[in-house]
MILUM-323467 format. One record per residue (C-alpha): y, z, x; residue in three letters; residue number from 1. Coordinates in nm, 3 decimals. Layout:
! residues N
- Y, Z, X, Ala, NUM;
...
END
This chain:
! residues 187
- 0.183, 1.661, -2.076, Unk, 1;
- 0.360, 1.360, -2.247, Unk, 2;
- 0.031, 1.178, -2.295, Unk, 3;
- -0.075, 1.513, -2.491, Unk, 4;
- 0.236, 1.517, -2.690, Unk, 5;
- 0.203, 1.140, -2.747, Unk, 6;
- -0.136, 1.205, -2.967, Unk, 7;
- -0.061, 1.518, -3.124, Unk, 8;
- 0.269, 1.311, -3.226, Unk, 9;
- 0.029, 1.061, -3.364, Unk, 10;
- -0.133, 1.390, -3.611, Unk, 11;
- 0.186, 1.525, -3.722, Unk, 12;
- 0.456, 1.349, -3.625, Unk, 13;
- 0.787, 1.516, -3.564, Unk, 14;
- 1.003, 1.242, -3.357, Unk, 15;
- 1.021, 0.853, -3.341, Unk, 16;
- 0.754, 0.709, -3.043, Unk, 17;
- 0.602, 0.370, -3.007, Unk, 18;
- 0.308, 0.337, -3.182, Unk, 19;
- -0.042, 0.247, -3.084, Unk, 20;
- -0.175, 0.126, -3.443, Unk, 21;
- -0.556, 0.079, -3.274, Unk, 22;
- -0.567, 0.385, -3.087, Unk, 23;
- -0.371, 0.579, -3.446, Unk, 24;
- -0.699, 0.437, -3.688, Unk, 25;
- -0.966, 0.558, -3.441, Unk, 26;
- -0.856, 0.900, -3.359, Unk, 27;
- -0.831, 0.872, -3.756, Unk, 28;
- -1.181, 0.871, -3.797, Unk, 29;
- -1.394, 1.166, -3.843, Unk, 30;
- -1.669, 1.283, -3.597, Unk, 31;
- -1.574, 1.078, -3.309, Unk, 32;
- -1.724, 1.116, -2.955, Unk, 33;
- -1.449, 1.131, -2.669, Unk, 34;
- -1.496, 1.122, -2.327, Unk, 35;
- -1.235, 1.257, -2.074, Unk, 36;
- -1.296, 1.161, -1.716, Unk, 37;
- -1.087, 1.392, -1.450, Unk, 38;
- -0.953, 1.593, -1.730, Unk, 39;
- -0.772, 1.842, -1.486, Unk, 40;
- -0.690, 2.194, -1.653, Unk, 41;
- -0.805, 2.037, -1.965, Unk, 42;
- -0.459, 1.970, -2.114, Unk, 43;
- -0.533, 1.656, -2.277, Unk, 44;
- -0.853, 1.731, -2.445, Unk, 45;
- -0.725, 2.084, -2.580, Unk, 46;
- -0.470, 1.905, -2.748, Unk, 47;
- -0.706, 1.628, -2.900, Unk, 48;
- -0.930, 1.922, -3.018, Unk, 49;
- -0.701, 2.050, -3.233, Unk, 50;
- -0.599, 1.720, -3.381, Unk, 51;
- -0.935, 1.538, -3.479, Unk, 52;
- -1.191, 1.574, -3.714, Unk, 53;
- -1.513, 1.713, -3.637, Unk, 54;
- -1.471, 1.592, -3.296, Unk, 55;
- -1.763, 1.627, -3.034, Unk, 56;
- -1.550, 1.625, -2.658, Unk, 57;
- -1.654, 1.648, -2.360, Unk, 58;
- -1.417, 1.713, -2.048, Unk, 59;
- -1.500, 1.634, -1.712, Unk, 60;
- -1.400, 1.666, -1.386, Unk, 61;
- -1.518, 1.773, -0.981, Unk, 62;
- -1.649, 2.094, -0.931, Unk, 63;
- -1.289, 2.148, -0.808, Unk, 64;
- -1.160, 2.189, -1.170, Unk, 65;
- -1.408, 2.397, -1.315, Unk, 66;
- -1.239, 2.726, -1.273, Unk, 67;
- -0.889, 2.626, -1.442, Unk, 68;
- -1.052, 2.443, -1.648, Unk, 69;
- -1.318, 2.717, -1.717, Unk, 70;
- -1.005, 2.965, -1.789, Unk, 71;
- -0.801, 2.739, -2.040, Unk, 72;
- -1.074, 2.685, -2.260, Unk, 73;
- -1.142, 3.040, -2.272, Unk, 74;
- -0.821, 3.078, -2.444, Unk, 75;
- -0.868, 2.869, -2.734, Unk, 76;
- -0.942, 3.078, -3.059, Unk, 77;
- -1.165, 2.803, -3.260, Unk, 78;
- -1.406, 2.579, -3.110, Unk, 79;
- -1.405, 2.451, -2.788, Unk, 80;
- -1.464, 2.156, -2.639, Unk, 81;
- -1.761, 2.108, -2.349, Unk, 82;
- -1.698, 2.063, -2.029, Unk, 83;
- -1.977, 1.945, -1.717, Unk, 84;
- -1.862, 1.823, -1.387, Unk, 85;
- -1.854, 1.488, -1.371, Unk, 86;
- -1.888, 1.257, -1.011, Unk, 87;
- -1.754, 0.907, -1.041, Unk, 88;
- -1.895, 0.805, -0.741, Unk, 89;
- -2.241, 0.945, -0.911, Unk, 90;
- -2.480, 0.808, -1.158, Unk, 91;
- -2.402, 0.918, -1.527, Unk, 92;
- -2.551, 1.282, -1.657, Unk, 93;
- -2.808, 1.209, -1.894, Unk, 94;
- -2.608, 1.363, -2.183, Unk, 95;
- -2.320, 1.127, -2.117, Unk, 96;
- -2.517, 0.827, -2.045, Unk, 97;
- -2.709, 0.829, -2.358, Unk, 98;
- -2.410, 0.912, -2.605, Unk, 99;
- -2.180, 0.644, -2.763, Unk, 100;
- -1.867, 0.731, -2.698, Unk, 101;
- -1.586, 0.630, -2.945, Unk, 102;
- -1.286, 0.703, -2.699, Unk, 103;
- -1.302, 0.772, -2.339, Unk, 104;
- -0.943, 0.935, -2.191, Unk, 105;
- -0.819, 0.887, -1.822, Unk, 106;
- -0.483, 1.069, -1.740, Unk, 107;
- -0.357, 1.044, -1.460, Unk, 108;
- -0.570, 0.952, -1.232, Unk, 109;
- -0.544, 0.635, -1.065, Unk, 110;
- -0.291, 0.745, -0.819, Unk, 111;
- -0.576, 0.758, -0.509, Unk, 112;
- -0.661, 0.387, -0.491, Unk, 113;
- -0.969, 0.495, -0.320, Unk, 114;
- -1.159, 0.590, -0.574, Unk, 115;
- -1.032, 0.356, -0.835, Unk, 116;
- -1.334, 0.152, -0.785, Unk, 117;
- -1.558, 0.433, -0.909, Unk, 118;
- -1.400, 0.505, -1.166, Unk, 119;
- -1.375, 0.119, -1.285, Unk, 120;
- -1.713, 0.141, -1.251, Unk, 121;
- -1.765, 0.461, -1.472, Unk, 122;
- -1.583, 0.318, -1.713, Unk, 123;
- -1.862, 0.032, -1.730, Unk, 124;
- -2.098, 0.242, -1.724, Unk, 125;
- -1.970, 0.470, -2.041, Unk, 126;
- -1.943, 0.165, -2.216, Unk, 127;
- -2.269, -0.029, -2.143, Unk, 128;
- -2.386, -0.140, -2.480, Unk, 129;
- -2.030, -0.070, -2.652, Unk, 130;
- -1.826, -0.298, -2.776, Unk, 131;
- -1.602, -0.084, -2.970, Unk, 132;
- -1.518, 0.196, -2.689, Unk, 133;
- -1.122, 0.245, -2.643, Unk, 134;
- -1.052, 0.321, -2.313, Unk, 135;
- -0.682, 0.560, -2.344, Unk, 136;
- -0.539, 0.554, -1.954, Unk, 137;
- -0.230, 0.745, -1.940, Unk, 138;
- -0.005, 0.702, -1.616, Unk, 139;
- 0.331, 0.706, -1.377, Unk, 140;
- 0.343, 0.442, -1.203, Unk, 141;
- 0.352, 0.590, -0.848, Unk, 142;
- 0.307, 0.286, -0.591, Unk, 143;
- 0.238, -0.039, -0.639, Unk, 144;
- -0.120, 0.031, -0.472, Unk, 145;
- -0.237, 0.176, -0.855, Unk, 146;
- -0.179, -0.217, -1.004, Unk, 147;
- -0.564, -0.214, -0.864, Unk, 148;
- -0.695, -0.037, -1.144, Unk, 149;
- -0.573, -0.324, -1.394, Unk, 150;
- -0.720, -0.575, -1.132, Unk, 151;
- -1.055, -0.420, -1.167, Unk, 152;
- -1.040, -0.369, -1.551, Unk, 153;
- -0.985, -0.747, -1.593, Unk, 154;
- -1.246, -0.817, -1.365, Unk, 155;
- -1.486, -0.545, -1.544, Unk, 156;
- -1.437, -0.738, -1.884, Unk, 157;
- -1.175, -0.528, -1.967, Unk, 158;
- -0.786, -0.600, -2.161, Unk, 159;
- -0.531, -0.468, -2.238, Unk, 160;
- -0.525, -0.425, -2.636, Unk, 161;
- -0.199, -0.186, -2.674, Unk, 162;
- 0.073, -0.041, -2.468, Unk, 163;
- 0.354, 0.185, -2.542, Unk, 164;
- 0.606, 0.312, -2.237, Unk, 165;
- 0.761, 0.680, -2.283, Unk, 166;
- 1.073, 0.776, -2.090, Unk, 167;
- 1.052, 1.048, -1.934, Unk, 168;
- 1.430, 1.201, -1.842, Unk, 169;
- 1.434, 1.400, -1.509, Unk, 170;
- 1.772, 1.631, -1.473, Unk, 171;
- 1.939, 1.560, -1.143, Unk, 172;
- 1.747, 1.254, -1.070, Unk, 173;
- 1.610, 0.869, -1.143, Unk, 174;
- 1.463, 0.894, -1.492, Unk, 175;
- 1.096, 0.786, -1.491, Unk, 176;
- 0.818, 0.682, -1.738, Unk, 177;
- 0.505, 0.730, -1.877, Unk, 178;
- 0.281, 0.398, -1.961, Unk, 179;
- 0.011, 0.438, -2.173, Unk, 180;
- -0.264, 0.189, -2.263, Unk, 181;
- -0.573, 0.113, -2.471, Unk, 182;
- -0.830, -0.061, -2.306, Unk, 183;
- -1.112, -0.253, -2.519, Unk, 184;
- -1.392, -0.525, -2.418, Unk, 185;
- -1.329, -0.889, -2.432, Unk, 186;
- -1.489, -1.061, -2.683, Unk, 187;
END
């Protein structure tokens, strides 16, 4: 939810948030291919979708989403964005392997350390041949068992190129807070 508010913020802004000048120019751009891996109910990339350009996105997920995911994009008026299941622990569909990708969005998911390796390795594999991908990763910081994700990136060839933290107020209890990051290549 607050990544999703975060870029339609970016489109039309209507309060004060951190900015991620990088990430703002791209999603600027028209006709730009984005990638969400584990997109859920499809939150994230319905909200992109009505913010870009011309965009061509594809959300993807386990067979386990497909239904909710199925059903939300059902109920958007205009175009739609695609959706294909989508196994990290699988090679690449054809269609997503031979497509440069301009952004690819992960939110949320590196909670499960287990399968953090697969998607590290996704992630490569997305951007084999790509210098310029962005890599958006949205997250709360759960346990300190998720800090494996950035120990993988680095050692993938991956840095961190922006980061903005979001509080996120909880009534009757700890506040918390949403990181957000933009992944590129090293040079």
């Amino acid at each position: 939810m607050i990544l999703s508010s975060y870029l339609l913020n970016i489109h039309e802004p209507t309060i004060k948030l951190p900015e991620l000048p990088d990430l703002k120019k791209t999603l600027g751009q028209k006709d730009l291919n984005v990638l969400e891996l584990g997109a859920g109910c499809g939150i994230v990339g319905i909200a992109l979708s009505t913010t870009l350009r011309n965009p061509r996105i594809l959300l993807t997920d386990l067979p386990e989403a497909v239904e909710i995911l199925t059903h939300n994009l059902a109920l958007l008026p205009l175009s739609k964005p695609a959706h294909q299941v989508l196994d990290w622990s699988e090679p690449l569909p054809p269609n997503v392997q031979s497509t440069k990708w301009d952004v690819v969005i992960v939110a949320d998911c590196t909670y499960n350390p287990d399968v953090v390796p697969d998607l590290v390795a996704t992630l490569r594999r997305v951007a084999h041949g790509n210098q310029e991908l962005l890599v958006l990763l949205a997250m709360k910081v759960r346990h300190e068992s998720e800090m494996i994700f950035f120990e993988l990136m680095d050692k993938d060839g991956w840095v961190v190129g922006e980061k903005v933290v979001i509080p996120l107020p909880v009534l009757g209890g700890e506040d918390e807070q949403i990181e957000i990051y933009v992944f590129r290549r090293k040079a």
